[in-house]
N, C-alpha and C positions, 0 to 999 in steps of 0.2 A: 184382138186376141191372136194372138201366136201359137201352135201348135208344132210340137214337138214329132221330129222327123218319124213316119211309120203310124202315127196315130192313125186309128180309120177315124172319117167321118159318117154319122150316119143322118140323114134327114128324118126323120118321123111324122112326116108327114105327105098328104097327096095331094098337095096343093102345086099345080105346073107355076104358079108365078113362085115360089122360095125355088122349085129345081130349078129356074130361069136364073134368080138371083144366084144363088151357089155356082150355077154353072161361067154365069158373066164374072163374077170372083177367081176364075180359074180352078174351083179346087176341086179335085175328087172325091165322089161321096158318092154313099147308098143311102136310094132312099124307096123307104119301107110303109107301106101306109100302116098307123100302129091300130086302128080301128078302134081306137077305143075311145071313152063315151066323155064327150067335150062337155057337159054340164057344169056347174059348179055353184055352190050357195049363192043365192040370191045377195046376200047382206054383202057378198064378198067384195071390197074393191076391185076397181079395175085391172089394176098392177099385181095385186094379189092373183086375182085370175086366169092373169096370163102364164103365173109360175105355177098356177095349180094345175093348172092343164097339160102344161107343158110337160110335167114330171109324172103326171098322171100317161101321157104320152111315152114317154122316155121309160117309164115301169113296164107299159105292156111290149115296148119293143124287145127291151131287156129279156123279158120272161119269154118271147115266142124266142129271142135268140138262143135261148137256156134250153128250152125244149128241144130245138133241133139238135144241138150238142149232144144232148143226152141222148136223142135218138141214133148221131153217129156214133156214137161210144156203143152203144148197142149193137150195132152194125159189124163194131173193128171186131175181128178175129172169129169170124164166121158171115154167112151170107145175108143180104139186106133180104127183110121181110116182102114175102111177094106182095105187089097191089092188087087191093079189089078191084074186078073188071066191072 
């Protein structure tokens, strides 16, 4: 697969052997641990499982990346929210 110049890539996962692969491929990536919950129906094929997760993965990164957006949009044009100490 080929990727189209400026694309980011993101990893979705915390696994150091795929950062290992990605990295020996040369390419540039973020990678995110998506935390989210690797199960999937028992009945399910093998192949099927792997795209279940995977998307199940790629949704919660999606959504935490959504969330911080929406937190900077918040931010623009006045001061970021203090932290709790």
């Amino acid at each position: 697969m080929i990727l189209p110049a400026g694309v980011p890539v993101i990893l979705a996962s915390a696994s150091p052997r795929r950062r290992a692969l990605l990295s020996e491929l040369g390419l540039t990536f973020t990678a995110l641990n998506p935390g989210a919950d690797e199960s999937y129906p028992p009945m399910m094929h093998p192949h099927e499982a792997v795209r279940f997760i995977a998307e199940k993965k790629a949704r919660a990164v999606a959504d935490a990346r959504a969330a911080a957006g929406e937190r900077r949009r918040r931010w623009e044009g006045g001061k970021r929210p203090a932290r709790a100490a």
